[in-house]
N, C-alpha and C positions, 0 to 999 in steps of 0.2 A: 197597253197599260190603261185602259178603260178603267170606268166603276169606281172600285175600293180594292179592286186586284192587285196588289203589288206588283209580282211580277207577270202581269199579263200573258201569261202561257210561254210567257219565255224562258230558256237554261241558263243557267248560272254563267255559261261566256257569254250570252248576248244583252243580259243585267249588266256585265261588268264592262261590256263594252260603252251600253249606256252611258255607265258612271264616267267616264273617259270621255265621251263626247258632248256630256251635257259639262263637263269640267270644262274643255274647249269651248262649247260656246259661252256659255258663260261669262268666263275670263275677256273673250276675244268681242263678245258685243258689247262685253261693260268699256271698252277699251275705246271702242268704235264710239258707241256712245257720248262718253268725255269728249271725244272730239270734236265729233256732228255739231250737238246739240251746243257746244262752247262757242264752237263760231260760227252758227246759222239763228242761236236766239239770241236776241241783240243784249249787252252785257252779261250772258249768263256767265262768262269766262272770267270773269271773278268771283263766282262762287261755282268753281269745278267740284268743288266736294258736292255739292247737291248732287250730278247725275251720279259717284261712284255713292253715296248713299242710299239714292234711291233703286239700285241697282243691287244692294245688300236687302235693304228690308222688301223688297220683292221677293230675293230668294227664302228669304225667314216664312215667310208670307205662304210662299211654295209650299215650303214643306209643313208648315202647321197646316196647310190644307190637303196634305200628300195622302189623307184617307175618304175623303170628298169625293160623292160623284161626278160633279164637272170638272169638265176636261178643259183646267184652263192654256194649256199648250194650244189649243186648238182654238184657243181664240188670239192668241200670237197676232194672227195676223191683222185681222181688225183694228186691235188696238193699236198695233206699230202705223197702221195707215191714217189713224186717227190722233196720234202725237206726232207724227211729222206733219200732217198737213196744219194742225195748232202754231207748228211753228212758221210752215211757211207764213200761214197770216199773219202773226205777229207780224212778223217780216215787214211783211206787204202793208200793213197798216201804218208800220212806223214810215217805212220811206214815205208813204203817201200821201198821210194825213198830217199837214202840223201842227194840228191840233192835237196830236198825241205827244203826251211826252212821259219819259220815266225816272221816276225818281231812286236814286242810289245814295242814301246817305245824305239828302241836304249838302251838294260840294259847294254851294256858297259859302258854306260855315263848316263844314266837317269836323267829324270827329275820325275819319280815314280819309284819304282822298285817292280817288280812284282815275287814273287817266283816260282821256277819252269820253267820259261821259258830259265833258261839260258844252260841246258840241249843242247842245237845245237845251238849255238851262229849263227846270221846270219853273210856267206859269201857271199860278194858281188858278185864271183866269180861262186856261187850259185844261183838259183832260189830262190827270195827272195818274199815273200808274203807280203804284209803290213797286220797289226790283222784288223786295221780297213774295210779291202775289204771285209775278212771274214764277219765280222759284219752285212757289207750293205747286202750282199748276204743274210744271214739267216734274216735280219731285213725285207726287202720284201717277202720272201718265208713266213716267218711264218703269217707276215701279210694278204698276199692272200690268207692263211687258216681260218683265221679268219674273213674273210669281209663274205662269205657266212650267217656264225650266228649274223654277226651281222644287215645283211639284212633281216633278218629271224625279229630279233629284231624291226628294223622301221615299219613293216609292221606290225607286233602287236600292237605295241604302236598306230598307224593310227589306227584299228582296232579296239582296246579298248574304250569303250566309258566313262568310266570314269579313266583321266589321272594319277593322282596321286594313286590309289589304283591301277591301272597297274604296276607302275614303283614299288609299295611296293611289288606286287607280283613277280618282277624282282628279286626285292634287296633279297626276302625272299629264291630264288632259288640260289643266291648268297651266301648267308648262309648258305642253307645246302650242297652247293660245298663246301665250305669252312671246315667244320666240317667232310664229308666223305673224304677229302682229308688226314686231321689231323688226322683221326682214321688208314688211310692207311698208314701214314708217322709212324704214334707210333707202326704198325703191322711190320715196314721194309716189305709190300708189292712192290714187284718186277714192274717195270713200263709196265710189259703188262697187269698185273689188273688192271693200269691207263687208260691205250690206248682201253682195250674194254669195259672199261664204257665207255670213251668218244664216242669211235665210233659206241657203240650200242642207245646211245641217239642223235648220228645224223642220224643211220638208221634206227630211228623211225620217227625223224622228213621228213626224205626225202619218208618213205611209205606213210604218210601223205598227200605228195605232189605229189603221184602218180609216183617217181622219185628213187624209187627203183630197178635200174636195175640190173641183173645179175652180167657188168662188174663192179660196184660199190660196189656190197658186195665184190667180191673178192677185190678191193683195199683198202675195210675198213678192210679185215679179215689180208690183207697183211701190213698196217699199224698198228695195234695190235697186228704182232705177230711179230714186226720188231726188236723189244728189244731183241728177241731170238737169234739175228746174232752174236750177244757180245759173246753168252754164250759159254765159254770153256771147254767141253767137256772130257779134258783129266783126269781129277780125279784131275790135277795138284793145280787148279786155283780154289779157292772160291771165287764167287761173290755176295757181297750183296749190299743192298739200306740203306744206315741210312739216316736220317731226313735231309742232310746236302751232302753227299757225294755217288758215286759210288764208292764202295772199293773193289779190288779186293787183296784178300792171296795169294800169291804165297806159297803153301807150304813144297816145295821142299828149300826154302835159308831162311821165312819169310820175305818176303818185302812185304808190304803195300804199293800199288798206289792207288791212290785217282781222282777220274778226270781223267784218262790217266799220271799223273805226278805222279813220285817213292816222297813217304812220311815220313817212316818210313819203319825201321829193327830192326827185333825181333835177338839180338845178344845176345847169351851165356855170361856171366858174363868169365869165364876161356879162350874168344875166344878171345875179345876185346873190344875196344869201353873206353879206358880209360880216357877218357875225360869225359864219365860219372862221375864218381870217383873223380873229380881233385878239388873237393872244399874239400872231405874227404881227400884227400891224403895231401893238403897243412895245412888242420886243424892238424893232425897228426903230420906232419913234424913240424910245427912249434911251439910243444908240448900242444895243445889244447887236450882236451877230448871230445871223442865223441858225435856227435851234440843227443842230448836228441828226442827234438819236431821236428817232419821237414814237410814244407808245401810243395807239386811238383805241380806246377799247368803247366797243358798239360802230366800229366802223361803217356797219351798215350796208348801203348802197352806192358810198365812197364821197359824197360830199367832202367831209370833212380831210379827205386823203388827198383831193383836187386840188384844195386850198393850200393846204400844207406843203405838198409839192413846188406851188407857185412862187412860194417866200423859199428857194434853198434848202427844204431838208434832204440832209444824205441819205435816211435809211426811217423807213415809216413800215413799224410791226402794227397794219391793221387787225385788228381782232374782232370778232363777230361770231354771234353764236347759229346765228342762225345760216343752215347752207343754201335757203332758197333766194335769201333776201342776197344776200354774197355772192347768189350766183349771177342775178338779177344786174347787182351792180356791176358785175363785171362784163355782163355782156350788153347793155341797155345803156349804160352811164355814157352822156354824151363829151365825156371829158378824157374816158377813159383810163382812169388814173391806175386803176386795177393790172395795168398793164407794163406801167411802167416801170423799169428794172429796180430802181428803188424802193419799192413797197413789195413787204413779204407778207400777203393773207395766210392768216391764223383761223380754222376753223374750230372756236374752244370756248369755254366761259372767262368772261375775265378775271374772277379772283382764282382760278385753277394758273389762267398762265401768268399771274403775276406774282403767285406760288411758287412757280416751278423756272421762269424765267431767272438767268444769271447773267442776262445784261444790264447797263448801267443805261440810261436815259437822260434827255435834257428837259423834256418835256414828258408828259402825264395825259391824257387828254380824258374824260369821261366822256364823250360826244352825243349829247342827245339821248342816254342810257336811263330808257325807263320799257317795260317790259307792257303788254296789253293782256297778260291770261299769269294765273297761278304758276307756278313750279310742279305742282301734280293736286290729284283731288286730296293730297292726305294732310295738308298742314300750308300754313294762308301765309306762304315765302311766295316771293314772284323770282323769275328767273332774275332780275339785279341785286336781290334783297342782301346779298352777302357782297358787293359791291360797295356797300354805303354801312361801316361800323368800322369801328377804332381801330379793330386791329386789321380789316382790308386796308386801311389811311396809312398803317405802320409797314404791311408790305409793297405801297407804293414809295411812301419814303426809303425803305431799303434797298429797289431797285433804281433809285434817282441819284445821280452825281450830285456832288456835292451843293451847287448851285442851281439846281435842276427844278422845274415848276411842274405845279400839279393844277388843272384847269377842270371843272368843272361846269359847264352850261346845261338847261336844261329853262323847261317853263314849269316852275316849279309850284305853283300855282299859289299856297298858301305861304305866308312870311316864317310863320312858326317850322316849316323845312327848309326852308335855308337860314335860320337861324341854328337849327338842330346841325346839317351839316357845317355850318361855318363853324361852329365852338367845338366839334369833332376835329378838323381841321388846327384849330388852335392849338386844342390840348395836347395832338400827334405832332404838331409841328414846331409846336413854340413859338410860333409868331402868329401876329392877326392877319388873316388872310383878306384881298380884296373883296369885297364886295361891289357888282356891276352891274345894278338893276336897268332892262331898258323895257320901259321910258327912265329918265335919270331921275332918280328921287333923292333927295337929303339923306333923308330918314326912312327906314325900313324896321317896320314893327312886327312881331311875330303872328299879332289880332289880325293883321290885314291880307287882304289876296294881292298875291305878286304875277308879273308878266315875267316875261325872259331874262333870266338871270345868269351870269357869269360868276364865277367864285376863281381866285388866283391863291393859291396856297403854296406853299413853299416859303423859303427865308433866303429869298435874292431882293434882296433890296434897292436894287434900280428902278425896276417899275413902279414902285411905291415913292420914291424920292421922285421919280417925273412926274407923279400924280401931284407931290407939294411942290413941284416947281411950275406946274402950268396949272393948276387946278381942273382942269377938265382937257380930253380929247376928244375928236371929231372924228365919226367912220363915213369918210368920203363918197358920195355917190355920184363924183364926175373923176374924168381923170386928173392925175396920172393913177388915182389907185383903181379906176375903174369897178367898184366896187359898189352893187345897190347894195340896200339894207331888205328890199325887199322877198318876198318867201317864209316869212316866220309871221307876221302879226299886221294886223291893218292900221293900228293905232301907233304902230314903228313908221310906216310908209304917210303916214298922216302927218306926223311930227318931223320928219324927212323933208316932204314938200314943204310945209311951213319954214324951215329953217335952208334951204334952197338946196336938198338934195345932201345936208347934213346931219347929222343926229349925235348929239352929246355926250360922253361918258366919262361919267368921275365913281368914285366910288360911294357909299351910302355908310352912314352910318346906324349899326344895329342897335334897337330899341326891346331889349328883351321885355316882354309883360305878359309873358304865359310861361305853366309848367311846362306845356308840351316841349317848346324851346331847348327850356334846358336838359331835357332824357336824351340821353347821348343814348346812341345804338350799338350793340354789342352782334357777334356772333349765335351767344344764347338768346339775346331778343335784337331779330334784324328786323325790327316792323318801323322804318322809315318813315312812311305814312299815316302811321296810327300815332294822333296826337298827345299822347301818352300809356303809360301802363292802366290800362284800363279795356272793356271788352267794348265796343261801339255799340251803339244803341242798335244799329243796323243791324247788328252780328244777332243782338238780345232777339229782335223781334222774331229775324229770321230760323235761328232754334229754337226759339217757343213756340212758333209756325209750325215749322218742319216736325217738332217732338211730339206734336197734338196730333199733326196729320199720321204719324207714322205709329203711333198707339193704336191710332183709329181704324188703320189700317188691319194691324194685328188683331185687333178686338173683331174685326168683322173677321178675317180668316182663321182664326182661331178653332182648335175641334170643339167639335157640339158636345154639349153636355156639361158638365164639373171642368174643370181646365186650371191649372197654373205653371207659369212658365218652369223650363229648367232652370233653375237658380244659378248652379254650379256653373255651365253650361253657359248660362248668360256673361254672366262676370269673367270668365275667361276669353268669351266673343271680345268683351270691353275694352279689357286690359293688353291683349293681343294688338287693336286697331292703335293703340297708342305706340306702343311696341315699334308696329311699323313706322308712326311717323314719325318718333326720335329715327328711327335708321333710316329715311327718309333727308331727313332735315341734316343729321351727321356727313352721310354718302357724297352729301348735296356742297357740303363746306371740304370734305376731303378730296373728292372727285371731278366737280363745277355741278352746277347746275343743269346738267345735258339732258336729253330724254332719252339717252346712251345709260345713265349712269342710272336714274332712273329705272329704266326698265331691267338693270343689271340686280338694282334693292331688291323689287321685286320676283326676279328670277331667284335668288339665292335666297330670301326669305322661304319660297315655296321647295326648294333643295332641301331646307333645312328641317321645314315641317316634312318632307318625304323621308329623309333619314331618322326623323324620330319616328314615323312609322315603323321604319324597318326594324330598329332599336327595338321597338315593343311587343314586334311580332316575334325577334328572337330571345326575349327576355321578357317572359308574361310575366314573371311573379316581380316586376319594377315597384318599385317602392317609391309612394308620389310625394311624401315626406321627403327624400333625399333631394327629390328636383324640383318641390317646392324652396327648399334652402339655397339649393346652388341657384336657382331664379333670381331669389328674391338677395341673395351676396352679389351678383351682379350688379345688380337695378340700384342697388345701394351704394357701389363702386360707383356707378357711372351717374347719379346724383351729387355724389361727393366731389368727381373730380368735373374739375371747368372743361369746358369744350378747347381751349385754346390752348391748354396746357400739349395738344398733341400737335401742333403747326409750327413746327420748328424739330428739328433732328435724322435720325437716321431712318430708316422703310421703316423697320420694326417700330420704332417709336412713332412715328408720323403716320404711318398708315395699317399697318400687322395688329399693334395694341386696341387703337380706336376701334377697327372692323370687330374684332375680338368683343369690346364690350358693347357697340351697338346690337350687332347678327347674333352671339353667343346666347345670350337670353329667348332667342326665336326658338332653338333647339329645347334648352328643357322647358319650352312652355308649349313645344311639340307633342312632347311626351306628354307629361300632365294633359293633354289635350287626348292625345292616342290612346290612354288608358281609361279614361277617364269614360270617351267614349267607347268605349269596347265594351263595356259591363251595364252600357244604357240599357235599360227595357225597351225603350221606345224611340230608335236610329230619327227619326224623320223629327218627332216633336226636339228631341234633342240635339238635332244641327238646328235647326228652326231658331232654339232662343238662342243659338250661341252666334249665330247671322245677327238675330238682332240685338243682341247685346253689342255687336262690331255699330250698330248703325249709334248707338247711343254714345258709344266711345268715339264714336265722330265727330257726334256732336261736343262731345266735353275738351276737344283739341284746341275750341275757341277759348279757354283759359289761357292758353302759350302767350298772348299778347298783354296778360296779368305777370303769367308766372316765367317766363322764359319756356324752351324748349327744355330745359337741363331738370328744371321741377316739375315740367307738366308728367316724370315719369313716377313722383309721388303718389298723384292718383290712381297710375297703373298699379304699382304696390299695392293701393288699399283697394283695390279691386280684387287683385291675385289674393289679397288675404280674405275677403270674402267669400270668394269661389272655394279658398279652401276650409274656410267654415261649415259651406251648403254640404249636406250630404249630397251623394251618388242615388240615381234610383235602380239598383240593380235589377238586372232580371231576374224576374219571378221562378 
């Protein structure tokens, strides 16, 4: 496929087989990609949508270049040796230099707050990086890895002589990237058996094209074994891949880093860490009997399971999402608590099993439950975010006995979320919950940055009566409770020694003096961290970044001569990427937040656009008025009705309905899709803008933290009615 030849002297099966394997790699490197590049460039992994975007408008990119004499496949290689080694630098500059620091969002003041990045606070005084420059850099580097395949792509499509059975043999390679990627995610296969599948199906496509040279095997063999540069060598460091995370063991202290950011410590029970303990310790003191039932969701590495054991509980449902970190704990924890008969691990999300759970509990635990990367590149949910809103608070209280407590700790960093979840708390519970900041403060205003905080919710009122009957407790760091304070914060172990190995806790009282405070969080809006309904400054810059870069992009690939994009084409790319992330964000509250469940959206999305193929291929004379209406009678339903209304009742209503009105809508915006293009003049410029119309609709998903999830499918509406304004260009 040299030149402007289409189909490069090849037959109509080996075109089609193209289509099929450039759909595989595709899918399978964008896939690989999100991953790498999330947890090898330092914070990229909160903004995952950058690599599946820049991974779109490369393929747009492709194919509006798909009549161009350069052969950008064939520089594939190059450029992938040249974005990974960007990032090992990065890398290597950040641990090295500290004079390097990067900025996310101003977290001294935020308007989001992001965990983990407050680790080297930027000094102005300092080399100061803005996150979003990072971003732009990796968001064109990945892209110009990606426009090769996806020139690869235009030029098949041209080539193919019948359109829609091409594009289904696309979508079918698309699929089965999909499914080996998910069998490599569920192996914990390490990302260089990602990198040489990918690069051995572009060094087939480039022998193909007679464009296999020497210097190019060596950059594909150096890009596949680049993942190897990570690897620590000293016996010290266990590194693995869970479905979600790069985690590295240290197992010299147990610390868990995730991402490049410290996550968890594996602490001895007898060593410290008493702030584990401090809901057992106040139940105790304040002459309760030890908690019976106890639910820990974020389990973890088993900290909090150790403690828990120590004070008498009968029966402790650990839950943990993640299986690398669960596995970790179970075999590393030097406490062993994972072991013992008492404690039943739950590999699940927590608002799924606390969904699906029909046991009664004494106790509630949220333990340390905050997430280090996105829920997927499609919509800015972290795997807790459905953890932390009104009606998750209403199915812990359903699951809790009668006098049963709901515990919350976490270092939550700004006053305004723990003001937001304590008045969640209130409103679900009917009474005021403790508040337990440590260091111990009076007063706790929502303007201010907070340390480690405990929250006690529920309506048992002895804890709160021993608080007015002693005004403050002490967490002991001699025996008999043997218990440091140490392992959470240096300003806890400071206050500790000064007070001779004690430290204070009473409860604070809340000073509301911000909106943010009061926007209680919903299912439709679970953004926790986002200091109100509003789009962050951070978001703004970074898509008016990203939208300039990715124009630019196109305006340089674009065909020579007169040019305008596919209108039609565009606007249904748009409306489509939104599409996904309602079914995305829905799956996500029906299902858990898994990257099980995940890559399940994404398989039956592409199921569904394969049957509108098929649909169209058996029924040409399809009528795009019919399935413009039944689209858009969907989209309308599922605007209308709340998200919550389906979380309660029978399969059919609870899960049959919902799928119904999230997935249903993919099918006829298949069709309209399948027909639509079938009667293109020009296959290659017309997947082109419909790619990049998906990269714009990416961009417009940062409204969600305006509009909820449930309205952002407004926009997709006034898009589909656009699309169905633009004319068709038919063939001549």
């Amino acid at each position: 496929m040299s030149g402007t030849d289409p189909g490069g002297g090849l037959n109509q099966r080996e075109v089609g087989f193209n289509l099929f394997l450039v759909g595989f790699l595709i899918l399978f490197l964008e896939l690989a990609c999100i991953r790498w590049f999330s947890a090898k460039v330092i914070f990229l992994q909160f903004f995952t949508n950058v690599v599946l975007l820049a991974a779109f408008l490369g393929m747009s990119c492709g194919c509006l270049a798909a009549r161009r004499t350069t052969n950008w496949l064939a520089l594939f290689p190059g450029l992938a040796v040249m974005t990974f080694t960007a990032a090992l630098v990065i890398m290597a500059l950040y641990r090295t230099w500290d004079g390097l620091a990067i900025d996310v969002g101003r977290q001294a003041s935020p308007q989001e707050v992001f965990f983990g990045t407050e680790y080297r606070n930027p000094d102005l005084a300092k080399f100061v990086v803005p996150i979003e420059a990072i971003a732009g850099l990796f968001f064109v580097l990945i892209a110009l890895m990606f426009v090769g395949l996806g020139q690869m792509l235009g030029r098949a499509f041209d080539a193919y002589s019948n359109r829609v059975a091409g594009y289904s043999l696309n979508i079918g390679g698309s699929l089965t990237g999909i499914v080996v990627f998910s069998l490599l995610s569920f192996a914990q296969a390490p990302p260089v058996t990602w990198f040489l599948i990918s690069c051995a199906g572009i060094a087939y496509l480039l022998r193909q094209d007679k464009a296999l040279l020497v210097p190019r095997i060596v950059a594909l063999v150096v890009v596949a074994g680049f993942s190897l540069f990570y690897t620590d060598r000293s016996g010290i460091h266990e590194t693995r891949w869970s479905p979600y995370y790069a985690i590295d063991l240290n197992k010299s202290n147990g610390e868990i880093i995730v991402n490049t950011i410290g996550h968890q410590m594996m602490i001895p029970f007898d060593a410290g860490g008493a702030s584990y303990s401090l809901i057992h310790l106040l139940q105790k003191h304040s002459g309760g009997a030890p908690f019976k039932d106890v639910m820990i969701i974020g389990a973890g590495s088993g900290n909090d399971v150790a403690h828990a054991l120590r004070f008498g509980v009968d029966r402790i449902d650990a839950v943990e999402i993640d299986p690398v970190i669960q596995n970790i704990g179970i075999r590393e924890h030097p406490d062993k608590p994972y072991q013992n008969p008492r404690v039943v691990p739950h590999l699940d999300d927590g608002r799924h099993f606390l969904r699906t759970t029909e046991r009664k509990y004494d106790l509630v635990v949220y333990a340390l439950v905050d997430s280090l990367i996105l829920h997927s590149g499609y919509a800015n949910i972290r795997l807790e975010s459905y953890l932390f809103t009104e009606q998750a608070f209403q199915d812990i209280r359903r699951v809790l006995k009668p006098d049963g407590i709901f515990v919350m700790y976490n270092f939550y960093r700004q006053g305004w979320i723990v003001q937001r979840v304590a008045g969640m708390a209130k409103q679900v519970f009917g009474c005021d919950p403790l508040v337990l900041p440590l260091l111990y403060s009076e007063t706790l205003a929502s303007s201010e940055p907070v340390g480690f905080t405990t929250i006690i919710a529920g309506c048992n009122p002895r804890i709160s009566s021993a608080f007015r009957e002693h005004g403050k407790f002490w967490l002991n760091g001699h025996p008999p409770e043997n218990l440091r304070v140490n392992g959470f914060d240096k300003s806890l172990d400071k206050t500790a020694a000064e007070n001779d190995g004690w430290l204070p806790v009473a409860p604070a009282k809340l000073v509301v003096d911000s909106e943010g405070a009061k926007q209680s969080t919903s299912d439709d809006w679970p953004f926790l961290y986002v200091s109100g309904k509003l789009i962050p400054d951070l978001t703004i810059r970074s898509t008016v970044l990203l939208g300039v870069l990715g124009f630019g992009m196109i305006y340089f690939f674009k065909p020579k001569g007169p040019w305008r994009p596919n209108n039609r084409m565009f606007f249904l790319g748009a409306a489509f990427m939104l599409l996904e992330t309602k079914a995305v964000v829905q799956m996500a509250l029906l299902f858990g937040s898994t990257w099980l469940v995940n890559s399940a959206v994404f398989f039956t999305a592409l199921v569904l656009i394969l049957a509108a193929n098929l649909y169209v291929i058996k029924v040409p004379s399809t009528r795009l008025a019919l399935h413009y209406a039944g689209l858009l009678a969907l989209l309308a339903v599922t605007v209308l009705v709340p998200l919550d209304t389906f979380l309660s009742g029978g399969i059919v209503w609870r899960y049959v309905i919902p799928c119904a009105l999230s997935l249903g809508p993919m099918f006829f915006a298949g069709v309209i899709f399948a027909r639509s293009f079938r009667d293109e003049a020009n296959p290659d410029q017309a997947f082109g803008s419909n790619i990049a119309g998906s990269v714009i609709g990416g961009l417009t998903e940062a409204f969600s933290t305006v509009l909820g999830f449930r309205y952002l499918l407004i926009i997709a509406i006034g898009f589909y009615l656009l699309s169905a304004w633009m004319p068709t260009r038919g063939k001549g």
